[in-house]
C-alpha positions in Angstrom: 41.5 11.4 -6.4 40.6 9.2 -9.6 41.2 10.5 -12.8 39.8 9.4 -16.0 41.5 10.2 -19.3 39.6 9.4 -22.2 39.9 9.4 -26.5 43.3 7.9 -26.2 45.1 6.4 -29.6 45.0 2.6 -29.5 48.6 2.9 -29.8 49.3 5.3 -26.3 50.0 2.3 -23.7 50.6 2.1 -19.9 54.1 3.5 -19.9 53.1 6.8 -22.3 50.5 7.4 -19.7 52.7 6.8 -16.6 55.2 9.5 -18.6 51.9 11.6 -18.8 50.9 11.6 -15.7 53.8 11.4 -13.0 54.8 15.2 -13.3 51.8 16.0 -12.0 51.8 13.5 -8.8 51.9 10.8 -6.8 50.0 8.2 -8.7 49.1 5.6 -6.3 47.0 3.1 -9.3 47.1 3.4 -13.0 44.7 1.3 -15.2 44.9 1.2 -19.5 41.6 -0.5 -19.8 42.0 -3.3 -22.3 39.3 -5.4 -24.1 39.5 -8.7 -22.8 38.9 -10.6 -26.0 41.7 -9.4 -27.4 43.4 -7.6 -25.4 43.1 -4.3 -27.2 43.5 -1.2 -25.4 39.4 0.4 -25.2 40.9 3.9 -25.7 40.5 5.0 -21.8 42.2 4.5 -18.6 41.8 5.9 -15.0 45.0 7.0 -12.6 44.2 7.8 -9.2 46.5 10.3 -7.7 47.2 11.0 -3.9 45.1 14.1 -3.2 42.9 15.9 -5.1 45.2 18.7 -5.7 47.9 16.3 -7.7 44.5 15.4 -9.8 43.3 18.8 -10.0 46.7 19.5 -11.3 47.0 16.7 -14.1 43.2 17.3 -15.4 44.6 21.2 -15.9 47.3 20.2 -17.6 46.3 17.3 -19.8 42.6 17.6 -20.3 42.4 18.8 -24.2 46.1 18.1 -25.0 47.6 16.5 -28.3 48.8 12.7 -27.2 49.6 10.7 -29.9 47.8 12.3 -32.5 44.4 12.3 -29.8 43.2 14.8 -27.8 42.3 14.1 -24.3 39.4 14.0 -22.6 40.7 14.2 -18.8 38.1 14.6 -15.8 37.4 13.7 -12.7 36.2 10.2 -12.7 32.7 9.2 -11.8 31.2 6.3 -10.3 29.8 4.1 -13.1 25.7 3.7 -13.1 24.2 0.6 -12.2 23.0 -0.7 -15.8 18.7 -1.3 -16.0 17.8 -4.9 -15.8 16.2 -5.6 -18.7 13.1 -7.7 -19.4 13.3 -10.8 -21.3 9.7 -11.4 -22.5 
């Protein structure tokens, strides 16, 4: 299952969200999405966990907790929308 945890401090990086996470599971992929201008973290990252129970588990315990001075936003994550073409006239 693919977590996303959102409204992270700019400061929270890979490791802090391994920490985070592994109590509740297996993680199988973690990813601290990063600008790629600079290299920046963009404040989000997914993990995807080994069943949906170990997800289930870490959205429980994380979603709306104090990391870093943030408070999470942690769901299940959804498949991004194709973005609309737009017209260049």
């Amino acid at each position: 299952m693919k977590v996303f945890i959102g409204n992270l401090s700019w400061d929270t990086d890979e490791q802090r969200l391994r920490d985070l996470m592994e109590p509740h599971g297996n993680i199988e992929e973690l990813r601290l999405i990063t600008d790629r201008d600079t290299g920046r973290s963009r404040g989000f990252a997914f993990a995807t966990f080994s069943s949906s129970d170990e997800g289930m588990a870490a959205i429980e315990a994380l979603n709306g907790s104090e990391v870093d001075g943030r408070n999470l936003n942690v769901n299940e994550a959804r498949e991004r929308e194709p973005r609309q073409q737009r017209n260049r006239w």
